[in-house]
C-alpha positions in Angstrom: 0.0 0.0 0.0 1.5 3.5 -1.1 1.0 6.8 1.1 -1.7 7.6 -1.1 -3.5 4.9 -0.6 -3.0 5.3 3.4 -4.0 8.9 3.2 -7.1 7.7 0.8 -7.9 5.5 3.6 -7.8 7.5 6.1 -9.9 10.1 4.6 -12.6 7.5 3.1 -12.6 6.1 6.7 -13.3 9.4 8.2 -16.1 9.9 5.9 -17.8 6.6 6.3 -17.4 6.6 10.3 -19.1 10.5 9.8 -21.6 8.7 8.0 -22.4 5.7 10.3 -22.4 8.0 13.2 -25.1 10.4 11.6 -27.7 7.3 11.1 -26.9 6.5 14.7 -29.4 8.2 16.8 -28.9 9.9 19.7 -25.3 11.4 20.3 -22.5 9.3 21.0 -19.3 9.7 23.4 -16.6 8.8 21.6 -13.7 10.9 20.1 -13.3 11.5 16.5 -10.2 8.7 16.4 -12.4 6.5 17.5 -14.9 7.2 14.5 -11.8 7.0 12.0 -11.4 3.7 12.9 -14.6 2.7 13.1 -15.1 3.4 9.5 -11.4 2.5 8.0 -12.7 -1.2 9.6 -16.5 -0.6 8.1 -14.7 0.1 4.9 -13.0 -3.0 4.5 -14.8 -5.4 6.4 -17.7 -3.5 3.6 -15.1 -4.2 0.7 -14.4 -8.2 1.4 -18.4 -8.6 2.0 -18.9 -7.3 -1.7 -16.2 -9.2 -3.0 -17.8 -12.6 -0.7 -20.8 -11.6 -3.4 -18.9 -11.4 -6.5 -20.1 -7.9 -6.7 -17.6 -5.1 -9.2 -15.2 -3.8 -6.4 -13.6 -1.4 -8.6 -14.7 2.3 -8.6 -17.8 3.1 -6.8 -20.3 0.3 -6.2 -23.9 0.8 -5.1 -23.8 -2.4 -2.7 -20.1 -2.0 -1.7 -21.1 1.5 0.0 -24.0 0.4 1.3 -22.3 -2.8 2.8 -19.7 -0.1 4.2 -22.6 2.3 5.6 -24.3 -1.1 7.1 -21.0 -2.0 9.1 -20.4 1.5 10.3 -23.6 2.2 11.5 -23.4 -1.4 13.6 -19.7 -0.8 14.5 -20.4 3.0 15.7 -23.3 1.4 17.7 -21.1 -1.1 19.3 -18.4 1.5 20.1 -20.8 4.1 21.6 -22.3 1.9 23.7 -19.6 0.2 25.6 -16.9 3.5 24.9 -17.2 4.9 28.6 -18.9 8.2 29.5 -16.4 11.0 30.5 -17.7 12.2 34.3 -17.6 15.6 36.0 -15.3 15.7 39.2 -17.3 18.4 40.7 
């Protein structure tokens, strides 16, 4: 993998975490690494689910970005919930 492909990544990831984390309802307390992640991992685990189908990987899929969206949305639910809640030390 080139740094182009690291940086593309990175920035695909951020957008597909952003987008899984909008369709989550409610607001979620975790940090923006943490959604960066979320969706570099939606994003692939999205990728090899399309290719499981036979589906065209190459350039932009219909299926492959909703399979990506899917895994995000699940993956930012999973985080949120068990990511613990910062507390006030009042």
């Amino acid at each position: 993998m080139t740094i182009g492909g690291i940086i593309t990544a990175l920035i695909f990831g951020a957008v597909i975490g952003a987008v899984g984390r909008l369709i989550v309802p409610g607001k979620q307390h975790m940090p923006i690494w943490l959604t960066i992640v979320v969706g570099i991992v939606a994003a692939f685990a999205g990728t090899g689910l399309a290719h499981l189908f036979d589906l065209k990987t190459s350039g932009w899929n219909f299926w492959e970005t909703l399979f990506q969206i899917a895994f995000a949305v699940v993956g930012v639910y999973l985080v949120a919930a068990f990511w613990p809640r910062k507390t006030a030390d009042f």
